[in-house]
N, C-alpha and C positions, 0 to 999 in steps of 0.2 A: 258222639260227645261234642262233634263240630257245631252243631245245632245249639245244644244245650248252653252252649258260651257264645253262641251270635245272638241268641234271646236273649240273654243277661245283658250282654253289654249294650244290646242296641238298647235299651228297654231303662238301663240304667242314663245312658246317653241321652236321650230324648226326655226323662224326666219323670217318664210315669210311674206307677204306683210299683212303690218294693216291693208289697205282697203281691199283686199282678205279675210284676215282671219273672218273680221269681216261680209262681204258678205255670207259667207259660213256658219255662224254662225245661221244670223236671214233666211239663205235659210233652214239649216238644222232643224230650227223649225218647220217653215213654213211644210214642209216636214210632218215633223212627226205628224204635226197638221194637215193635210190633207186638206191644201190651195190650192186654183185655183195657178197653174204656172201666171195667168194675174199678182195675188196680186203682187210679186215679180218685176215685170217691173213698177206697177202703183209706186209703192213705190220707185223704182228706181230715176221715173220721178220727184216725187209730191216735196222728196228731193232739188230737183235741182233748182226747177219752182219758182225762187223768183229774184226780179231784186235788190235786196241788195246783194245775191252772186252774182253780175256783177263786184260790187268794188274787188271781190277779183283780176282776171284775170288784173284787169284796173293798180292796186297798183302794182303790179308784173313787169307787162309790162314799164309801165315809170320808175321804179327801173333801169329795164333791160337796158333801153333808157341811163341813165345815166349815168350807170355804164359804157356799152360800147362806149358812145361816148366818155370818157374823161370827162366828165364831173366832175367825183368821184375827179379825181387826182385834178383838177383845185382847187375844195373844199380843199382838204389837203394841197394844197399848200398853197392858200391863209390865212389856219389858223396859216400854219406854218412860214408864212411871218412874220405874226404879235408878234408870242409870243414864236416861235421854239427859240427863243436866249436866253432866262431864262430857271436857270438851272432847269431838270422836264423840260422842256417846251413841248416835243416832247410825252413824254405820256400821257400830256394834251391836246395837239391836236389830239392825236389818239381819245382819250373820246369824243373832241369836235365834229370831221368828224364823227363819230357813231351816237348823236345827231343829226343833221342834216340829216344825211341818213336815220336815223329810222322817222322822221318828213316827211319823201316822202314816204317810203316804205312800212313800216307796218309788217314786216317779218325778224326775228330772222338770220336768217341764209341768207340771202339774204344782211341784213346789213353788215353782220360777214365778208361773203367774200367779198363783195367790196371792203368798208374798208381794210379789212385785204390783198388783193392784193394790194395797194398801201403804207398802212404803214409797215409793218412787214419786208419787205425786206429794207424798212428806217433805221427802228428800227435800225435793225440788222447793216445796216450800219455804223453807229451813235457809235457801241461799245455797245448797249442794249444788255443784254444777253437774248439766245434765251427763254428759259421758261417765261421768263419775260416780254417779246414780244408777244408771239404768246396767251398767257394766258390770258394780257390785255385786246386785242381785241376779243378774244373769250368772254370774261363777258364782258365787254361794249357793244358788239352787241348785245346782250339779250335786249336794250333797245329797239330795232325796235318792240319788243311786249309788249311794255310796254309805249310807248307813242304811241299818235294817230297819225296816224291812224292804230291803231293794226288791223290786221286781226282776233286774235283770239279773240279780244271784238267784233267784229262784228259778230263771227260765235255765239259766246257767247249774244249777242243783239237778236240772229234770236233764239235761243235755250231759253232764257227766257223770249220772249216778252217783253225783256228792250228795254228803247230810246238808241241806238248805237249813237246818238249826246250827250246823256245824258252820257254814259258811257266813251265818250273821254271826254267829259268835267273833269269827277271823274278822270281820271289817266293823268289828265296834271301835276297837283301840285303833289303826289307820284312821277312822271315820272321826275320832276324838283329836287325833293328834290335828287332821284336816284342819278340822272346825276349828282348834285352835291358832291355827298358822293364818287362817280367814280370819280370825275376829283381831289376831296382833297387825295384820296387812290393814284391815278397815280402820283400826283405829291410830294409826299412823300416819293416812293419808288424811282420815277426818283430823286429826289436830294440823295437819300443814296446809288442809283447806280454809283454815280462818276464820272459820264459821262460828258464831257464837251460840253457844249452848241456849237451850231451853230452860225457863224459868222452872227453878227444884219443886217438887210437889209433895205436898204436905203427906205425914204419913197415915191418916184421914184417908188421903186418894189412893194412895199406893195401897192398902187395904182393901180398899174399895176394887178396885182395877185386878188386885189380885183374885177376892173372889170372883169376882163375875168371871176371870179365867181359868178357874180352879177344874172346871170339869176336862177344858182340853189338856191340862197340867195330867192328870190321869191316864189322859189316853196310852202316852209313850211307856205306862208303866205296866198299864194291863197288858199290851202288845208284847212287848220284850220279856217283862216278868213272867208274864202264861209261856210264853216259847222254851225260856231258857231255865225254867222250874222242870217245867216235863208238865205242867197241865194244857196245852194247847198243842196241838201243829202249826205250822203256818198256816195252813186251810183256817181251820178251826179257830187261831186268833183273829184272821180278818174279817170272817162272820161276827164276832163277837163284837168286833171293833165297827165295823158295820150299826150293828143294833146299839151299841153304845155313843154312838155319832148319832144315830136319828134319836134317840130317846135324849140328850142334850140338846140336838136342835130344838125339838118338838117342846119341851116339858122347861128347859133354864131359858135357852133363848126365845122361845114363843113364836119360832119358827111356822106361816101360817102351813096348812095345807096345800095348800093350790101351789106350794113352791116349790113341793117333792118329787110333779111328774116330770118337770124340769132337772131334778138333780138328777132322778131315773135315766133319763133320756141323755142326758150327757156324759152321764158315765159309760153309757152304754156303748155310745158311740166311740169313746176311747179305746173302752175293753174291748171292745168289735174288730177297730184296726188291727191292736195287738195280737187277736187271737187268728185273725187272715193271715197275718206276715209269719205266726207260727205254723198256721196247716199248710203256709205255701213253700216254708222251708223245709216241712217235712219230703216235697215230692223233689225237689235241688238236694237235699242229701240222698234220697233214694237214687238220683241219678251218678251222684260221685261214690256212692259206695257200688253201685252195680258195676262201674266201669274198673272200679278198684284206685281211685287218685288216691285216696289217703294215705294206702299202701306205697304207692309212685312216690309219691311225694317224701313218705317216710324215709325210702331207701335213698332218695338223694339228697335229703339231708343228713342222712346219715352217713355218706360217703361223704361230705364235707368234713365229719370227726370234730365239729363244732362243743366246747366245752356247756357247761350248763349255764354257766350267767353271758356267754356269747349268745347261744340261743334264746336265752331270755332277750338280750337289749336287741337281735333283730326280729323279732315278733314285735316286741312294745313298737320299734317304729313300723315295725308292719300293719300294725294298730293303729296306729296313730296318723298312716296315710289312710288307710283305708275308711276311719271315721269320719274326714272331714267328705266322704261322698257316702256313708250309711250310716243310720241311726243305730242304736246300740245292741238294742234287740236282731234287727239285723246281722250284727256283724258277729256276736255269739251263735246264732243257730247256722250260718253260714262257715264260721272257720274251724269250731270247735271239733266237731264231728272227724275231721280231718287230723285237727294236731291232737287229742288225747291221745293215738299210740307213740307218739312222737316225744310227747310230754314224760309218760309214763316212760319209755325207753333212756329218757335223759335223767330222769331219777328226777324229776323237779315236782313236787306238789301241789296237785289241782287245785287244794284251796288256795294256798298260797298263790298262785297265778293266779286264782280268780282276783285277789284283791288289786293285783296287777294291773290288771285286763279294766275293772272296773275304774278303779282310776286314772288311767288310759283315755278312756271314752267318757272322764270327767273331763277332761281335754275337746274331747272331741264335739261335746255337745258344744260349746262357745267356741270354734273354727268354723271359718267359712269352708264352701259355700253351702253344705247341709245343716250346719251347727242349730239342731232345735231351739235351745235355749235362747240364741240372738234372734230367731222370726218369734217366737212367744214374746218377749219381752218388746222389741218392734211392735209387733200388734197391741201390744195393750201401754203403752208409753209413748207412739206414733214419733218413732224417732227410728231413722233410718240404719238398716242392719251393719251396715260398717261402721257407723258413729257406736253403736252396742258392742263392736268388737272391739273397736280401740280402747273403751272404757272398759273391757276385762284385761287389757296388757299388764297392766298392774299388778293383777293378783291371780296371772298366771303362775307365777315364781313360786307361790304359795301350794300350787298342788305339783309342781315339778320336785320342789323340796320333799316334799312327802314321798311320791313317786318313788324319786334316786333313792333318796333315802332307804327304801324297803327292797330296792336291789341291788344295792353294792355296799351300806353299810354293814361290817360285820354283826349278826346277832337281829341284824332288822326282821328275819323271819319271826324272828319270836312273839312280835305285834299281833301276824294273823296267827301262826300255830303251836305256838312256845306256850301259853299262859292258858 
């Protein structure tokens, strides 16, 4: 097992790729445990072989469809028809296009940049100053993992044998109250910024602005309503959602052809990472369940006689170091495996933790030095990644309050499992 954590660590040290490091980790067990070379490939496969990872590629792809056809900008325009001429109005609509986009997409950084190619260079035009800008949308995108259709509750559904319909249901109300506490933070700081509103727009335009966004207005309805009726899976709605994205680009926005091998191609390359960093986690858990840590581990923390909201706030910081050096995906296929007996002997609910967990590594995503969302928003704003962090300080308080809230207010369970 000596092996199996000198791989990890050197591999996470030096920088290279998480699914690598972590391939090379449960290979290097394997190895030294004198495994057939097949185990490593069946393990590769068995990873993979479920049509619930099908929604990941499908969520990605219609993202991609939106984003590039125009579709994104349409959304921000039409929010900023209606309410851009109240002062704040403009960092309320950034919050509000984030919502909306994380309601299609399901991905942090996927939401960050859309969004943030269309508003940030607003912003800024508006007289927003830039940390203030680029900062914003960097922590409002964190919601694409935080409302459903999150990706990582679903990797999070496949990893603890939870309902993934069950566990969007638990992060709609947190994912509401969020969004809330982001659109009162943005629109706080937009009126103490001084910034003067945009000229009101007749409602002529605001009609106008509305339909042309009327078909992405649908999307978040078909998604969640197919899910939460009983006519979809999660599989089964991202397909749909899929085919509902290209037939909007193609046929409203007039989206050409020649733009689609490109949406193809990008998405694929997204869905590609995610699904490496899953078959490489499959063979790093093969090595901690062979050697038995889960169990190790269970029993000394269980000789600590730790109560259940003790054990919750030291996971959440356990979470919360350990995001600012892995991605989120990572840090579910990596711990979970381990604490479900631990969880389930403390009497504490998977779902419920999961909403925990997920807004946890809402955190995490905008901390240095891994935090995706501050190199996304860097790359496409050309503003240097700790100038992007200081401008989320602000409205970190915003998902800390939610946070605490859902673990020490009496009755906060009821948000994800009461209703």
């Amino acid at each position: 097992m000596l092996s199996t954590f000198g791989v990890l660590g050197f591999g996470l040290l030096i920088g290279a790729p998480v699914a690598f490091t972590l391939a090379l980790s449960g290979l290097a067990y394997m190895t030294a445990a004198g495994e057939y070379p097949s185990t490593f490939a069946s393990y590769l496969f068995g990873a993979l072989n479920s049509t619930t990872l099908l929604s990941i590629p499908f969520f990605i792809l219609s993202a991609e469809i939106l984003n590039r056809s125009g579709a994104t900008a349409k959304l921000v325009h039409m929010v900023d028809a209606w309410i851009g001429h109240n002062r704040g109005g403009l960092p309320v609509v950034a919050v509000l296009a984030t919502i909306f986009f994380s309601m299609i997409c399901g991905s942090s950084t996927a939401t960050a940049a859309a969004v943030g190619s269309v508003m940030i260079p607003e912003m800024l035009a508006r007289g927003y100053k830039r940390p203030f800008s680029v900062g914003l949308i960097a922590t409002a995108g964190g919601l694409g993992i935080v409302l459903p259709p999150s990706i990582p509750l679903i990797i999070y559904g496949m990893i603890t044998e939870t309902s993934i319909s069950g566990l969007f249901k638990a992060a709609l109300l947190p994912g509401i109250a969020l969004s809330a506490m982001l659109v009162l933070f943005a629109f706080i700081a937009g009126v103490r910024s001084g910034v003067m509103p945009s000229p009101k727009q007749s409602r002529a335009v605001r009609l106008q602005r509305t339909r042309e966004a009327g078909g992405v207005l649908l999307l978040p309805i078909i998604i969640l309503g197919g899910i939460y009726s009983g006519y979809f899976t999660p599989t089964e709605a991202s397909a749909v959602a899929c085919i509902y994205a290209l037939l909007i680009a193609l046929l409203v926005y007039r989206t050409p052809w020649k733009k689609v091998p490109a949406m193809l191609t990008l998405s694929a390359s997204t869905a590609g990472m995610i699904m490496l960093i899953i078959a490489a986690a499959s063979l790093f858990s093969y090595a901690l369940t062979a050697e038995q840590l889960p169990q190790r581990i269970f029993e000394f923390i269980s000789a600590l006689d730790l109560s259940g909201w003790q054990l919750t706030t030291a996971l959440m910081l356990f979470f919360l170091l350990l995001g600012m050096f892995l991605e989120v995906i990572s840090v579910i296929l990596i711990t979970m495996p381990i604490l479900i007996p631990l969880l389930n002997a403390s009497h504490i609910d998977l779902t419920h933790f999961a909403i925990l967990l997920i807004l946890n590594m809402e955190l995490a995503v905008i901390t240095p030095p891994i935090g995706l969302n501050l190199f996304v928003i860097s790359a496409i704003s050309k503003v240097p990644v700790m100038e992007v962090f200081r401008g989320t300080l602000p409205f970190i308080g915003a998902v800390l309050i939610v946070l605490l809230g859902l673990m020490y207010i009496p009755g906060g369970s009821w948000l994800t499992i009461g209703w």
